[in-house]
C-alpha positions in Angstrom: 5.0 -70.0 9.8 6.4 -70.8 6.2 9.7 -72.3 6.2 13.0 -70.6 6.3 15.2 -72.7 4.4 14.5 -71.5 1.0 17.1 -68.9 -0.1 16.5 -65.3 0.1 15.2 -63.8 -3.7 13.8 -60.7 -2.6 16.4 -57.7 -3.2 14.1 -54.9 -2.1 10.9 -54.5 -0.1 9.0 -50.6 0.7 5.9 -49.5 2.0 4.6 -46.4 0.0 3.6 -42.9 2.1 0.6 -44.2 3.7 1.1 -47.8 4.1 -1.4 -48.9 2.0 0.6 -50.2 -0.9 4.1 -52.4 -0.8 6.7 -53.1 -3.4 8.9 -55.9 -4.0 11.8 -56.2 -6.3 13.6 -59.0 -7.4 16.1 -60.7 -10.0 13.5 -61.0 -12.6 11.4 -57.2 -12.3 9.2 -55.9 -9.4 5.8 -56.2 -8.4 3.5 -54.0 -6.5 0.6 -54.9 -4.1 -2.4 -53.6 -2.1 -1.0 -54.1 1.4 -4.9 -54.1 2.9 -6.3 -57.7 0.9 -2.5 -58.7 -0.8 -4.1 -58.3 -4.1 -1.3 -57.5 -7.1 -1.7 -54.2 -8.8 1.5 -54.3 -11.1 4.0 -56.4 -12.4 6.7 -55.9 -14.3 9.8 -58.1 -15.8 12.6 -56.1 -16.5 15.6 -57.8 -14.9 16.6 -57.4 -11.3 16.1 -53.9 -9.4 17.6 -52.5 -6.0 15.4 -49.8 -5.6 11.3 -49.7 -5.9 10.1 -46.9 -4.7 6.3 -45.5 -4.9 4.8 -42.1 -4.9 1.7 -43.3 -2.4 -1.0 -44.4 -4.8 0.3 -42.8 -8.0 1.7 -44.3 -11.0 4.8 -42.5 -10.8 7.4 -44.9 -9.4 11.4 -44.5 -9.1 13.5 -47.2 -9.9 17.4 -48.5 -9.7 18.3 -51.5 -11.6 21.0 -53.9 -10.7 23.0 -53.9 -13.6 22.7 -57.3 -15.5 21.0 -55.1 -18.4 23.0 -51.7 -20.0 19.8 -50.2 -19.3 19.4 -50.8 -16.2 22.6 -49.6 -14.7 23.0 -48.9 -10.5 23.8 -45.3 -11.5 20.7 -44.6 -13.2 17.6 -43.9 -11.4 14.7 -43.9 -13.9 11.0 -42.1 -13.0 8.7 -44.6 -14.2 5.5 -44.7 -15.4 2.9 -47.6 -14.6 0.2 -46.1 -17.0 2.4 -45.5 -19.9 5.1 -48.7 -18.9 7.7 -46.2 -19.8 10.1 -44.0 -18.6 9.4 -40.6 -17.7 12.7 -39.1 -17.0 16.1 -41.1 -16.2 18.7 -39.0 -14.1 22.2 -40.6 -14.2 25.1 -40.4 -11.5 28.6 -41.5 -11.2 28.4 -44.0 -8.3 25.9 -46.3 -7.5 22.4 -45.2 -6.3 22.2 -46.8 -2.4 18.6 -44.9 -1.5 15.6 -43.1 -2.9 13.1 -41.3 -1.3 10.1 -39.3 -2.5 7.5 -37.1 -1.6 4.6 -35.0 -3.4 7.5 -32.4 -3.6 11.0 -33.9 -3.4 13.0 -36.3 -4.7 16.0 -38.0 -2.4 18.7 -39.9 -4.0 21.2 -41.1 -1.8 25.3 -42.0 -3.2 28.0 -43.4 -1.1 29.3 -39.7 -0.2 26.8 -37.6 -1.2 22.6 -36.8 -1.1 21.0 -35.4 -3.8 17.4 -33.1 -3.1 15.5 -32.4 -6.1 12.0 -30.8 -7.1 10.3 -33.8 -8.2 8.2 -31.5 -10.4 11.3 -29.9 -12.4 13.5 -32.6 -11.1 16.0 -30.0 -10.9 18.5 -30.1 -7.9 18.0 -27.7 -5.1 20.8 -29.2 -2.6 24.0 -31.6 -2.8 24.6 -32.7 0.7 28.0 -33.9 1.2 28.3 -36.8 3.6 30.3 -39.0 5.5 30.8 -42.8 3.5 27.0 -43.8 3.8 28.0 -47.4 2.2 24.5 -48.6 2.8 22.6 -45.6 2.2 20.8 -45.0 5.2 18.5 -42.5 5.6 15.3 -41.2 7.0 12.3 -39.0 5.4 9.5 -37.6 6.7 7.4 -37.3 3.2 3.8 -36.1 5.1 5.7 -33.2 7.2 5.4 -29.9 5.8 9.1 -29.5 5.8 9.6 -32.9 4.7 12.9 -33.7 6.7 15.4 -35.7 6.1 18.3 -37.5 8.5 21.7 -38.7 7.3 24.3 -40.5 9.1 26.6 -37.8 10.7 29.8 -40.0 11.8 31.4 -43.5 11.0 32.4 -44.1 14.7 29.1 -43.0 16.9 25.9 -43.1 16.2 24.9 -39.4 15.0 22.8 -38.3 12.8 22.4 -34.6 10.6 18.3 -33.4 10.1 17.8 -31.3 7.3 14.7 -29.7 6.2 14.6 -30.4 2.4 11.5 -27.7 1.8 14.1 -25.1 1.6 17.1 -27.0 2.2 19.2 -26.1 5.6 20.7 -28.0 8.3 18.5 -27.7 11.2 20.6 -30.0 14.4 22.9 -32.7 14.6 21.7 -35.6 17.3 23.6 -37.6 18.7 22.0 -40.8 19.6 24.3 -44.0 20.5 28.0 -44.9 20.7 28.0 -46.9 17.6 27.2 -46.3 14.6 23.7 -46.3 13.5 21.8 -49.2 11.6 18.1 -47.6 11.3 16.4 -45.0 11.9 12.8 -43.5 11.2 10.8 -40.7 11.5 7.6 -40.3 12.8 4.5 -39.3 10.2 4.5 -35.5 11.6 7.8 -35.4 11.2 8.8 -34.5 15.1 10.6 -37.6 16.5 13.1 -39.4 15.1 13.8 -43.0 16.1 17.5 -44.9 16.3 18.9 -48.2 16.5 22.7 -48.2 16.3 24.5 -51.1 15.5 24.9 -52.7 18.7 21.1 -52.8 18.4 20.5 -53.3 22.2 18.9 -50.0 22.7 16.2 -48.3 20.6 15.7 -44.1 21.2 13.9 -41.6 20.3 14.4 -38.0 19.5 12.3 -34.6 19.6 13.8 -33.1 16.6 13.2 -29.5 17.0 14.5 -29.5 20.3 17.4 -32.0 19.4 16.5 -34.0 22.7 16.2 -37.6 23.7 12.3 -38.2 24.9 12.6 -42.1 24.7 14.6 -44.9 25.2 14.0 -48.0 25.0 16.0 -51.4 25.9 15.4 -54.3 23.1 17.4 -56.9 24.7 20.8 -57.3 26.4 22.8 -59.5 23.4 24.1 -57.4 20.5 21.2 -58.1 17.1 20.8 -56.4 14.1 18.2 -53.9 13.9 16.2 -54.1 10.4 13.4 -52.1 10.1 12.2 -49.6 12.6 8.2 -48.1 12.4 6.2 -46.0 13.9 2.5 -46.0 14.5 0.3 -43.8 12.1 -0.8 -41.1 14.5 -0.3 -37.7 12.8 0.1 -36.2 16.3 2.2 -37.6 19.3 3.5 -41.0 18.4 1.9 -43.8 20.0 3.9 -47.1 19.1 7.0 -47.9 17.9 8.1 -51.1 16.3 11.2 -53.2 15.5 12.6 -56.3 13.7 16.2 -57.5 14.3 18.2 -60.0 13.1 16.9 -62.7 16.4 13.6 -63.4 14.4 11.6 -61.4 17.0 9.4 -58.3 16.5 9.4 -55.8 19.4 6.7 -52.9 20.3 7.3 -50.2 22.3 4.8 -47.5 23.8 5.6 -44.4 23.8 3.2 -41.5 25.8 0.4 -40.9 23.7 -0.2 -44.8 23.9 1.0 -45.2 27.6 -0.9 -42.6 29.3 -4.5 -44.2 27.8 -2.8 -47.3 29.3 -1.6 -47.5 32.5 0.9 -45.4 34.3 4.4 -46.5 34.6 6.3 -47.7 38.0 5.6 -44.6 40.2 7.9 -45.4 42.4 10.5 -46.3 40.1 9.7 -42.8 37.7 10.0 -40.7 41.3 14.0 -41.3 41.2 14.7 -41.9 38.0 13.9 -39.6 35.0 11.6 -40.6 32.8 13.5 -41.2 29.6 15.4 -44.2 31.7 12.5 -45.5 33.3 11.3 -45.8 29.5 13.8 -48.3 29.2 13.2 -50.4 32.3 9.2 -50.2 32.8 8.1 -53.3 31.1 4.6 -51.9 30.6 6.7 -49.9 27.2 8.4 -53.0 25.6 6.2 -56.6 24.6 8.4 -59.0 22.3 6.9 -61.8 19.8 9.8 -64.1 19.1 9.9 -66.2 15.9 8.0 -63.4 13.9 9.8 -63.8 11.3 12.9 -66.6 10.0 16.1 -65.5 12.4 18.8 -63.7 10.1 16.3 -62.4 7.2 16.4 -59.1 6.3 12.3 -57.6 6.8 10.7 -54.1 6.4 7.5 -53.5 8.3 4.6 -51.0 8.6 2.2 -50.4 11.2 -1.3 -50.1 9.4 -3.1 -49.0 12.3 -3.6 -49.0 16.4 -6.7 -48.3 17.9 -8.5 -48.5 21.4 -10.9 -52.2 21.3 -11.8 -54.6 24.1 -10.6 -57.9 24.3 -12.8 -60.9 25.2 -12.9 -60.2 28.6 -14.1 -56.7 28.0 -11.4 -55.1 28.9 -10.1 -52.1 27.4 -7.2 -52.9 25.0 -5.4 -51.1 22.6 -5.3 -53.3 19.0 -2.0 -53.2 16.7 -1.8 -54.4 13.0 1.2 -54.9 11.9 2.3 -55.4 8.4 6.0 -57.7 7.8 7.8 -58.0 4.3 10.3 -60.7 4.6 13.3 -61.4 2.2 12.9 -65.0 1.7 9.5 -64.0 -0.1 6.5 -63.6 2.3 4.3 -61.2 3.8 2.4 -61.0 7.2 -0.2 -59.2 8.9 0.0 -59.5 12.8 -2.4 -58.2 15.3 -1.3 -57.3 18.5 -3.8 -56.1 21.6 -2.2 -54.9 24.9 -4.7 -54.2 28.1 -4.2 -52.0 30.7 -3.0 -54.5 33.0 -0.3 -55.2 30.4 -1.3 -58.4 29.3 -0.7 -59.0 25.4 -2.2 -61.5 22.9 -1.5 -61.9 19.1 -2.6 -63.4 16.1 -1.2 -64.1 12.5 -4.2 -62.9 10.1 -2.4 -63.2 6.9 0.3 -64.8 5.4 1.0 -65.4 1.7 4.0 -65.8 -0.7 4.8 -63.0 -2.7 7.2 -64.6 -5.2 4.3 -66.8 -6.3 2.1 -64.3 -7.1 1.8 -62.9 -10.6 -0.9 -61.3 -12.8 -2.2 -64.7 -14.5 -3.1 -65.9 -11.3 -4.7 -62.4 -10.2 -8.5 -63.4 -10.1 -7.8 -66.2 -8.1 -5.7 -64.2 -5.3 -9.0 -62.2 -5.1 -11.3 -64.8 -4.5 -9.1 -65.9 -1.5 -9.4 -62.4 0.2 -12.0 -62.4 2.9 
C-alpha cells in the first residue's frame, strides 16, 4: 500500500450514476477518469474546486469553486460543459454551496439551512426545502429511482433523517435511525432502502423507505470511528451488499438478504429468539472486515462496481466483490473480495495508482499500462 505520510491534496472525490466514471478535484482544477482501466478522460486547471459532480457519462458537469478566483466563488454553482470548456449556466446563492446532486431530471443543491430542487432541464426551482443547520451538507439521492428521492438530516441531536420524493416534490416519512447524529447515509440504486451511519459510527442500519422501517442492522465495531463513505451493491432489485470506510483504515462489507440467502443461512438457533433485524447485527456470516484498506484518518469515497456468484479455487461457490476506493491523500484502489458459503473470505488489491500524478501529457502512457 502507498504511503500515508504525504499530506492530503485531494478536496473532493465522486463516483458518477453508474460507477463507471470518478472525479477528483483539487487546488489546481479537477480531473475525471474511467473508473473501469483508470484511464483520464478530462482535465481541467481552473483553480481549486469543492464540488465535481457528473451527469453519468455526459459532458454536463456541475461544479463549486473554492474561492481563490472571483469567478469561482463557493456560492456559485456553475453547469459546465466538457465539449465546449465553458459554462452553460451559472446559478448563484447567498451562502456557500455544501452538496450537489444530479440526475437525468433534477438538480440538488444543498446550503447550510436550506435544499434547493431544480429541473435540470429549465433549471428552474420546483422546491426550497428548509432544513435544520446541515454544516456539512449531507445528503442522500437516489438518481436511477423513478421518484428520485432524496434524504436530509432531520435533527442536530439524533440521528433522523426527512425522505422526499423530488419528482413532484413532497415529504414522504421521517426515519429515525440512531441516537446521534448522523455522519452518512446512502440509498440503495432502486431507491427502497436507505442506509445510516450516525456519528458514533458503531452501528450501520438500514431502512425500507416506503414503509419507514428498520430491515437491517448491522454492528461495525465496538469503539466509536468515523464513518466516511457508505455503498451499496449495484443490484437494481433487493440489495445484496453494503459497504463502509471509517476513520480506523478498515473497509467493512455487510450482506444483506438478497446476498445471504444464496449464501448460507444465519444462526438458526440464535434467529429463533431473537428477531431478525438484531441477529443482523450479531451473525458474523453478515459483517467481513479488511483492516488497513486504506491510510487510518483519510477521508475516502467508494463504489461497488459489481458482485457476482464465481468459484474460488477450491471450487466452491463464492460470491466475488469489486470494490472501488478514492482516497484523499491522492490514490485509487480496486479490491476484490470473494466470500464462500462456509464464510470464509479472501481478497486481493488489483489496482492501485496515483491520481495526482496523472495528467493528459502522460495519457498514452497510462493506457499502455492497463491490462
Amino acid at each position: 500500500m502507498a504511503s500515508s505520510s504525504a499530506p492530503s491534496h485531494i478536496i473532493c472525490a465522486s463516483f458518477n450514476q453508474d460507477n463507471s466514471l470518478f472525479s477528483v478535484g483539487t487546488k489546481d482544477g479537477f480531473k475525471i477518469f474511467d473508473a473501469r482501466n483508470g484511464r483520464l478522460c478530462y482535465e481541467k486547471n481552473l483553480g481549486g474546486f469543492n464540488i465535481v459532480e457528473m451527469l453519468f457519462g455526459r459532458s454536463l458537469l456541475a461544479i463549486v469553486g473554492t474561492g481563490e478566483q472571483p469567478a469561482m466563488s463557493p456560492r456559485r454553482l456553475c453547469l459546465f460543459n466538457t465539449i465546449t470548456g465553458v459554462s452553460k449556466k451559472d446559478l448563484n446563492f447567498r451562502t456557500s454551496i455544501l452538496a450537489v446532486r444530479l440526475s437525468m431530471t433534477r438538480l440538488v443543491v444543498v446550503l447550510h439551512d436550506r435544499t434547493f430542487v431544480y429541473d435540470l432541464n429549465r433549471t428552474t426551482i420546483l422546491e426550497e426545502i428548509e432544513t435544520i443547520p446541515n454544516t456539512k451538507g449531507l445528503c442522500a439521492f437516489a438518481p436511477n429511482s423513478e421518484e428520485c428521492y432524496l434524504a436530509l438530516p432531520a435533527s442536530t441531536s439524533k440521528g433522523s433523517a426527512l425522505v422526499y420524493k423530488t419528482s413532484k416534490p413532497e415529504l414522504i416519512c421521517q426515519i429515525d435511525a440512531h441516537q446521534a447524529p448522523l455522519a452518512a447515509m446512502v440509498f440503495s440504486s432502486n431507491g427502497l432502502y436507505l442506509a445510516t451511519a450516525s456519528e458514533k459510527g458503531t452501528m450501520v442500519r438500514v431502512h425500507f423507505i416506503t414503509q419507514a422501517t428498520k430491515s437491517h442492522s448491522f454492528r461495525r465495531g465496538t469503539y466509536p470511528s468515523t464513518i466516511y463513505s457508505l455503498a451499496f451493491g449495484p443490484s437494481l432489485d433487493l440489495p445484496d451488499v453494503l459497504v463502509a470506510t471509517s476513520s480506523s483504515g478498515s473497509l467493512h462489507m455487510f450482506f444483506l438478504d438478497a446476498a445471504r440467502n444464496g449464501r448460507r443461512q444465519g444462526n438458526t438457533l440464535l434467529s429463533s429468539v431473537i428477531p431478525g433485524s438484531v441477529t443482523d447485527a450479531l451473525d458474523p456470516a453478515n459483517h467481513h472486515v479488511i483492516h488497513n484498506v486504506v491510510p487510518a484518518n483519510i477521508k475516502s469515497c467508494l463504489a461497488v462496481h459489481g458482485v457476482e456468484n464465481s468459484q474460488n479455487s477450491s471450487k466452491l461457490p463464492a460470491l466475488k466483490t469489486v470494490i472501488y476506493i478514492i482516497t484523499h491523500d491522492g490514490y485509487f484502489r480496486e479490491y476484490v473480495i470473494g466470500t464462500t458459503k462456509s464464510n470464509e473470505s479472501s481478497w486481493s488489491l488489483e489496482r492501485e495508482f496515483n491520481l495526482l500524478e496523472a495528467g493528459l501529457s502522460n495519457l498514452k502512457q497510462n493506457e499502455q499500462h492497463v491490462d
